[in-house]
C-alpha positions in Angstrom: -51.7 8.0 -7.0 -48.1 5.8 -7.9 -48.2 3.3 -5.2 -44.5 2.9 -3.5 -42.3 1.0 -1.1 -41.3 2.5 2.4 -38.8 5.7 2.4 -34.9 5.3 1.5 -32.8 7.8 3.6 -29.5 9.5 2.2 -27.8 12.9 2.8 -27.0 14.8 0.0 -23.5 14.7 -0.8 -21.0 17.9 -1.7 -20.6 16.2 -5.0 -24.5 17.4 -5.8 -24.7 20.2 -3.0 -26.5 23.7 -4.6 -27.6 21.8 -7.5 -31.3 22.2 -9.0 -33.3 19.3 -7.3 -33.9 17.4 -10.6 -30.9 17.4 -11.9 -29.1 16.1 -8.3 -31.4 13.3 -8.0 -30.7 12.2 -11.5 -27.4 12.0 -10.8 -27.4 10.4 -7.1 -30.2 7.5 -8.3 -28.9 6.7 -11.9 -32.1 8.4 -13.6 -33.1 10.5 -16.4 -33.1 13.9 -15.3 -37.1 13.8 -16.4 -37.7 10.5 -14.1 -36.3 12.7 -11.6 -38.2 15.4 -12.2 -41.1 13.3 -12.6 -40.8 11.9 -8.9 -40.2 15.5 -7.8 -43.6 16.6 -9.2 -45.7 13.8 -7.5 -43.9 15.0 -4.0 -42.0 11.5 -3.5 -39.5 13.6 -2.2 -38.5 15.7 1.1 -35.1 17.3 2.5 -35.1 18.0 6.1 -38.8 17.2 5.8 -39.9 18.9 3.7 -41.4 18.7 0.0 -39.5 19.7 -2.4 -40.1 20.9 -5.7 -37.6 19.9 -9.4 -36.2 23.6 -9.6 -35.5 23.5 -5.5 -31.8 23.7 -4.7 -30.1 20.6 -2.5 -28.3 21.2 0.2 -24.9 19.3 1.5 -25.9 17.0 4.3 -29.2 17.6 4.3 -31.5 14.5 4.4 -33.6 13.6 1.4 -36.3 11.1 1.7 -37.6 9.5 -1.3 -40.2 7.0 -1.8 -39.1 4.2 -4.3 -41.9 3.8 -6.7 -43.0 -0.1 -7.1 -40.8 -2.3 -9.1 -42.7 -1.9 -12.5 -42.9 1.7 -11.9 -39.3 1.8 -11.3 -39.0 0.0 -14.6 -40.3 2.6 -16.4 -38.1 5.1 -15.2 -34.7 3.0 -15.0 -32.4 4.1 -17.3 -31.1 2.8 -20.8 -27.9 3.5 -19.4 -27.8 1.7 -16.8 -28.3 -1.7 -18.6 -26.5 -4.9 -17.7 -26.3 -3.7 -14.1 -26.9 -6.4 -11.8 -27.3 -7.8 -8.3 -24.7 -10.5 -7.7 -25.5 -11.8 -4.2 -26.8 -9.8 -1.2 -27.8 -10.8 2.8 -28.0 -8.4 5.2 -24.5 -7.1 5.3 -23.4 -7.0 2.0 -24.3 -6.5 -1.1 -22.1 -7.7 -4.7 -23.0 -6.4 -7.8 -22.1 -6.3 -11.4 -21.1 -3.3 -12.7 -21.4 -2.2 -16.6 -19.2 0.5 -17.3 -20.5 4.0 -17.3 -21.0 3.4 -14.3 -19.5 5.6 -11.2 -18.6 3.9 -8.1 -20.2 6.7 -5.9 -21.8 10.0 -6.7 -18.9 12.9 -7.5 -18.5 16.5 -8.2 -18.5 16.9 -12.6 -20.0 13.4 -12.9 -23.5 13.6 -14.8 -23.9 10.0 -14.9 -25.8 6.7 -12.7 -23.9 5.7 -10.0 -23.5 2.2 -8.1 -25.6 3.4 -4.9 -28.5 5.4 -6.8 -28.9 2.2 -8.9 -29.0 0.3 -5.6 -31.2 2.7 -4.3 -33.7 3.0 -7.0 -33.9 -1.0 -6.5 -35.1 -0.9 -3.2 -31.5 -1.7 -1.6 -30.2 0.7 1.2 -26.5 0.7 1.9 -24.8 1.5 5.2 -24.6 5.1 6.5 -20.8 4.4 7.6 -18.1 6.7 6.0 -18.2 10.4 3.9 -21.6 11.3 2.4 -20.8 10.7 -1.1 -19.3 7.1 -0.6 -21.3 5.8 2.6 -21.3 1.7 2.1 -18.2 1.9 -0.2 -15.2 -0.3 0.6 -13.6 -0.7 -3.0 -14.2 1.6 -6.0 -14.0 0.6 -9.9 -13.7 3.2 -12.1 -16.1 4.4 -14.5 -15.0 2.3 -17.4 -14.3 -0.5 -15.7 -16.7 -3.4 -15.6 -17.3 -6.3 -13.3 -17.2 -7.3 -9.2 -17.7 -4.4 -6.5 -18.9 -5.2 -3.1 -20.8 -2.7 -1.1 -21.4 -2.6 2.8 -25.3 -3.0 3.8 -24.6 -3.4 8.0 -21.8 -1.1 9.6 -20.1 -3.6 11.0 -19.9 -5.2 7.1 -18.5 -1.5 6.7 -16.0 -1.5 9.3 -14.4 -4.8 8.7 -14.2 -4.8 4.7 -12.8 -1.3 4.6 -10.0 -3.1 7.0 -9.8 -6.4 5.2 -9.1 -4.1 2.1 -6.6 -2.3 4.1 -5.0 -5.4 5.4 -4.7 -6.7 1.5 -7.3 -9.7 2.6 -9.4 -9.6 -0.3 -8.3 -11.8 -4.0 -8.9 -9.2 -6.6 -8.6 -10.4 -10.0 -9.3 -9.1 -13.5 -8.7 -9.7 -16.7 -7.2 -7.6 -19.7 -6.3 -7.1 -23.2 -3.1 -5.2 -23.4 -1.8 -3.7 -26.9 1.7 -6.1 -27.4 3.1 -8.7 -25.6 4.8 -8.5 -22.4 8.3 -9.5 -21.6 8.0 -12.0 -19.6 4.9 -13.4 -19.8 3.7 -13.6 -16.3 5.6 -11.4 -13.5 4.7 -8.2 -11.0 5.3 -4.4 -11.4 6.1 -2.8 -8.1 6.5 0.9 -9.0 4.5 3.5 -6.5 1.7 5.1 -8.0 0.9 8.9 -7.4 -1.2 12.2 -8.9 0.0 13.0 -12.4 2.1 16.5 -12.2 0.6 17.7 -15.6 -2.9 16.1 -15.8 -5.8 16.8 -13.3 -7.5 13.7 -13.6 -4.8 10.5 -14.7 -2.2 9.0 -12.3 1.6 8.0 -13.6 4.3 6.1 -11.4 5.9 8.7 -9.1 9.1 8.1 -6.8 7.1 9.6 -4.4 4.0 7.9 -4.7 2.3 5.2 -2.8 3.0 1.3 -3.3 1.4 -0.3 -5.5 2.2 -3.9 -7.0 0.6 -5.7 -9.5 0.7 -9.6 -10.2 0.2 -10.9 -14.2 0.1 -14.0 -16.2 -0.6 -14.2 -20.0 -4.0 -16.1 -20.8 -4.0 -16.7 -24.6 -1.7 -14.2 -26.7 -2.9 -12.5 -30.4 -1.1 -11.0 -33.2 -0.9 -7.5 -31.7 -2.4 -7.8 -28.3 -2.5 -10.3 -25.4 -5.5 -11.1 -22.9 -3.9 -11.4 -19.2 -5.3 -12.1 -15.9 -4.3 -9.5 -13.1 -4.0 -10.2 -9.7 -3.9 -6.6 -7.3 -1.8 -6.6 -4.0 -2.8 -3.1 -3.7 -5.5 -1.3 -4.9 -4.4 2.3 -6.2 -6.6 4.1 -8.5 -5.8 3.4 -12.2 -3.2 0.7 -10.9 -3.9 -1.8 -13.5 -4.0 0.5 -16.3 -1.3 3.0 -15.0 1.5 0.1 -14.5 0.9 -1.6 -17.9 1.2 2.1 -19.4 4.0 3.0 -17.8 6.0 -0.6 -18.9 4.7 0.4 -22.5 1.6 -2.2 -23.0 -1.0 -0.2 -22.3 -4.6 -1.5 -22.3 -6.7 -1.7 -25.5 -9.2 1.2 -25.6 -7.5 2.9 -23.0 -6.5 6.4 -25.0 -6.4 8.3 -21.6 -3.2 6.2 -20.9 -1.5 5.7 -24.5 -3.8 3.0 -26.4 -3.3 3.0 -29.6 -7.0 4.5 -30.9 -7.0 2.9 -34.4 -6.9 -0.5 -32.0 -9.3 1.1 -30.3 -11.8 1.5 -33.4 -11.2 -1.6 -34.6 -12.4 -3.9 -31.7 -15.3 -1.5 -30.8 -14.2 -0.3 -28.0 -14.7 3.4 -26.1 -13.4 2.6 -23.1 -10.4 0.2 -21.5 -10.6 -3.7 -22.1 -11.0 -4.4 -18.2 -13.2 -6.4 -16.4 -12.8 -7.5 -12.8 -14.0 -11.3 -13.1 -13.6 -12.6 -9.3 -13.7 -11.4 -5.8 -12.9 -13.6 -2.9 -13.0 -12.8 0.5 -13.9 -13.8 4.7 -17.5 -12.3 4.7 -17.5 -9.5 7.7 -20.1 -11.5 10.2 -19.9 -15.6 9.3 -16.6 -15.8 8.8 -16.8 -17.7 5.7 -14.6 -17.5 2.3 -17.0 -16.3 -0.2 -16.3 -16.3 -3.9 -17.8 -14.5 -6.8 -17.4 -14.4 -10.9 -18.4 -12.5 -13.4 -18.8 -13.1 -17.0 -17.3 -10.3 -19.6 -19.8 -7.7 -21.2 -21.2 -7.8 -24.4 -18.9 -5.2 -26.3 -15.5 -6.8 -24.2 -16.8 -10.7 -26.0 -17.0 -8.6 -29.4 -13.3 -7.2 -29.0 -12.1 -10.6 -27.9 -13.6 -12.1 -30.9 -12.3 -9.5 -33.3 -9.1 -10.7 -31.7 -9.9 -14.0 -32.3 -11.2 -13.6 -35.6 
C-alpha cells in the first residue's frame, strides 16, 4: 500500500467542473493525466466523501480530498513539465515561489496544463481557502509565459491584507525584459489604460476606456537590435508589461501574440516572451516587516541573452 501524508482539501473549481476525474486532477495538481489516474485507481481520492473512480465526473464546489503520496513517491509522478519550479521562502502565512513558464497562475477553463497551486499542492503545501474556487490563496497572477516571483496567501489574514496591499499599490514589482529596438528615451513611464481587445478573445490593447495602468522603465545594457530593461509596475493589469511596450512599437522578444518579430524569435530560442519578474518587495501581512525576494533568469532567457551578447 503507497504510504502518504495527511489529506489536502480543495473544492473543485468551474474551470474543471463536469470533467472526467483523471483528466481534472491532472490539470488542478500539475500531473500527468496517468499520475492522476494512477492515484485515482489506489482510491487516494474522495469528493463529498466519497471514492471516486478516473472515469467519475467532478463536480463544481464539491470537495475533493486527496492524499499526497510521500515525497519520493511524489517524485515519481511530478511532472517533466513542471521543472525549475521552486519554493522561494514560506512560514505560515505565505508562501513565494519561482515560477517556470508554462506554468498557470491558477487552474482555468481551456487550460490543460500544471498550475501554481496543484504544484503546491502535490508538495505537501496548502494555500488559504479565502477568495473564488479557482484562485483561493491568489493575490497576484503571472501569466503563463512569464517566469519568476509570485506570492501566494497560506493564512487568511495573509489573504486579506496582500490582496489590499496589491490594491493599495504597496508591493515593489520589478521585472526585467528584452524588447525588439531601442526605446526613445531610454528610461520613462507609459500611462495609457489598458482594456479587453475588441477583436481578439484572449489579448488586451490600450483602450480610452480602459483601466489605468502605468508602467515605469530604464534601459539595462542595449544590443544591436534589441535592448534588456528593467520594469517597475505601478499597476498590475494583465499583459501590462507586454501590452504597453507593443502598443509604443517595442514589443518584447518572443512575444508573437503582441507583434514580436518571430524570426527574432527563432533566433534566440525563444517560444514565449523574454520576461521574468526578478524581485518582489513588500510589508509581510502579520510581522510587519519589509521582506525582499530575487530571482535568477531561466535557463532558455540566459541562452537568449547570450545570443544577444554573442
Amino acid at each position: 500500500m503507497t504510504a502518504v501524508n495527511e489529506s489536502r482539501y480543495v473544492p473543485v473549481p468551474p474551470g474543471i467542473s463536469g470533467e472526467r476525474a483523471d483528466a481534472g486532477l491532472a490539470k488542478l495538481l500539475g500531473l500527468s493525466r496517468a499520475a492522476a489516474a494512477e492515484m485515482l485507481q489506489q482510491g487516494l481520492v474522495t469528493q463529498n466523501g466519497k471514492t471516486i473512480g478516473k472515469s467519475d465526473k467532478l463536480v463544481v464546489d464539491a470537495m475533493l480530498s486527496i492524499e499526497m503520496p510521500e515525497i519520493k513517491n511524489r517524485l515519481e509522478i511530478h511532472p517533466d513539465h513542471v521543472e525549475g519550479f521552486g519554493i522561494i521562502f514560506q512560514d505560515d502565512d505565505i508562501v513565494v515561489v519561482d515560477k517556470p513558464a508554462g506554468v498557470a497562475a491558477h487552474p482555468s477553463v481551456g487550460w490543460d496544463g500544471p498550475t501554481v497551486p496543484g504544484a503546491l499542492l502535490a508538495l505537501g503545501i496548502q494555500i488559504s481557502t479565502s477568495g473564488a474556487a479557482e484562485r483561493q490563496g491568489i493575490v497576484q497572477r503571472l501569466d503563463v509565459g512569464t517566469s519568476g516571483l509570485m506570492v501566494l496567501a497560506k493564512s487568511e489574514v495573509a489573504y486579506s491584507r496582500l490582496k489590499q496591499a496589491f490594491r493599495d499599490r504597496a508591493v515593489h514589482k520589478i521585472y526585467h525584459a528584452i524588447i525588439q529596438g531601442h526605446p526613445d528615451p531610454s528610461a520613462g513611464t507609459f500611462d495609457a489604460p489598458i482594456g479587453r481587445h475588441p477583436k481578439a478573445e484572449f489579448k488586451f490593447a490600450v483602450m480610452q476606456d480602459g483601466k489605468p495602468s502605468v508602467t515605469h522603465y530604464k534601459t539595462l545594457e542595449a544590443f544591436r537590435s534589441a535592448t534588456l530593461v528593467e520594469v517597475n509596475l505601478e499597476t498590475g493589469r494583465t499583459h501590462q508589461i507586454r501590452v504597453h511596450f507593443s502598443a509604443f512599437k517595442h514589443p518584447l522578444a518572443g512575444d508573437t501574440m503582441y507583434g514580436a518579430d518571430p524570426t527574432l524569435a527563432t533566433k534566440l530560442g525563444l517560444d514565449r516572451q523574454w520576461l521574468h519578474a526578478v524581485e518582489l518587495s513588500f510589508t509581510h501581512p502579520t510581522s510587519g516587516e519589509v521582506v525582499t525576494f530575487h530571482s535568477e533568469y531561466t535557463p532558455e532567457l540566459v541562452r537568449a541573452l547570450e545570443v544577444l551578447r554573442g
